[in-house]
C-alpha positions in Angstrom: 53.8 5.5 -22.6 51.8 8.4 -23.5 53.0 11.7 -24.8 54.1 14.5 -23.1 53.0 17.8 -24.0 55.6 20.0 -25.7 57.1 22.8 -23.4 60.4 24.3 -24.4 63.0 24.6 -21.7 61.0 22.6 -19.3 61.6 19.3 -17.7 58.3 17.4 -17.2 59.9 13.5 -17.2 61.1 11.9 -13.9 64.6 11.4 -15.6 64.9 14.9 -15.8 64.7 14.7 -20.1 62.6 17.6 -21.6 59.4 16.4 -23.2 61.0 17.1 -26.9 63.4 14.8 -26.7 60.9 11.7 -24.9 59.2 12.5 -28.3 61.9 12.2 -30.6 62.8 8.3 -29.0 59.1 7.5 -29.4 59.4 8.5 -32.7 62.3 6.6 -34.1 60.8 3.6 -32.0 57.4 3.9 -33.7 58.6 4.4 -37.1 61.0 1.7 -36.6 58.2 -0.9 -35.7 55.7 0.0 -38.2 58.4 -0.4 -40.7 59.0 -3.8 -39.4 55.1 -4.3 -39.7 55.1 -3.2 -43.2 58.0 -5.9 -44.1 56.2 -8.4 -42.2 53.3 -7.8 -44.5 55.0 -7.6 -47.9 57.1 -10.8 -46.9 53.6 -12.5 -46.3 52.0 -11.4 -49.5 55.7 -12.5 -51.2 55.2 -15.7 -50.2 51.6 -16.2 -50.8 52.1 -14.7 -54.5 55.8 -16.2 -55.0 57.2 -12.8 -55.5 60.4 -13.4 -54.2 61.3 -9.5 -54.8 58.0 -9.0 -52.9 59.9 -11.2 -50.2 63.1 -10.0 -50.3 61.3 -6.0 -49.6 59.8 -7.3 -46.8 63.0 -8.7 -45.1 65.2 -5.6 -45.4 61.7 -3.7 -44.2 62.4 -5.7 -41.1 66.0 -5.0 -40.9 65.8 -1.6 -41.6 62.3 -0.8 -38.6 64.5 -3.5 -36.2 67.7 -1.0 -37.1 65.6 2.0 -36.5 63.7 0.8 -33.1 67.0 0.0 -31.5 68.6 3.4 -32.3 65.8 4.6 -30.4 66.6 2.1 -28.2 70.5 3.8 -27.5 69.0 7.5 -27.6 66.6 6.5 -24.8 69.4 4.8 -22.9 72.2 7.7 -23.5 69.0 10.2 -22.5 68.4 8.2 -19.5 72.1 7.9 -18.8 71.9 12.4 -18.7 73.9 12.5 -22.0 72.0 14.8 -24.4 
C-alpha cells in the first residue's frame, strides 16, 4: 500500500481513517519488519562466526520487529474497527 499524502483533518482512506494515522500503522509495521530483517542477519553471521551473543541479538531482533509488526497489526484493526 502506498502512502497517502498528509492532510490534517481530512479523510482520504475508504475506512474513513485520516491519512496520519494509515502512516503511523505503516510505520510500526515497517520498523517492525526491518528489525526482524536485521535479527535475521545478525543470527546468520552468529552462526557462521560462532558468536553465540551475535546469535542470541539476532533472535530477540526478531522477537522484538515480530512484537512491533503485530502492534501495528491491532492499531490497524482497532483503526479499521472506527476506534481512534
Amino acid at each position: 500500500m502506498g502512502l497517502i499524502p498528509l492532510i490534517p483533518g481530512k479523510r482520504d482512506h475508504p475506512g474513513g481513517v485520516p491519512s496520519h494515522e494509515i502512516i503511523m500503522a505503516d510505520h510500526d509495521r515497517i520498523e517492525g519488519s526491518a528489525k526482524q530483517a536485521e535479527g535475521s542477519i545478525k543470527e546468520g553471521l552468529g552462526k557462521l562466526t560462532g558468536d553465540e551473543k551475535l546469535k542470541a541479538e539476532g533472535r530477540a531482533d526478531k522477537v522484538e520487529g515480530k512484537v512491533q509488526n503485530a502492534i501495528g497489526g491491532v492499531k490497524d484493526t482497532l483503526k479499521g474497527d472506527g476506534h481512534s
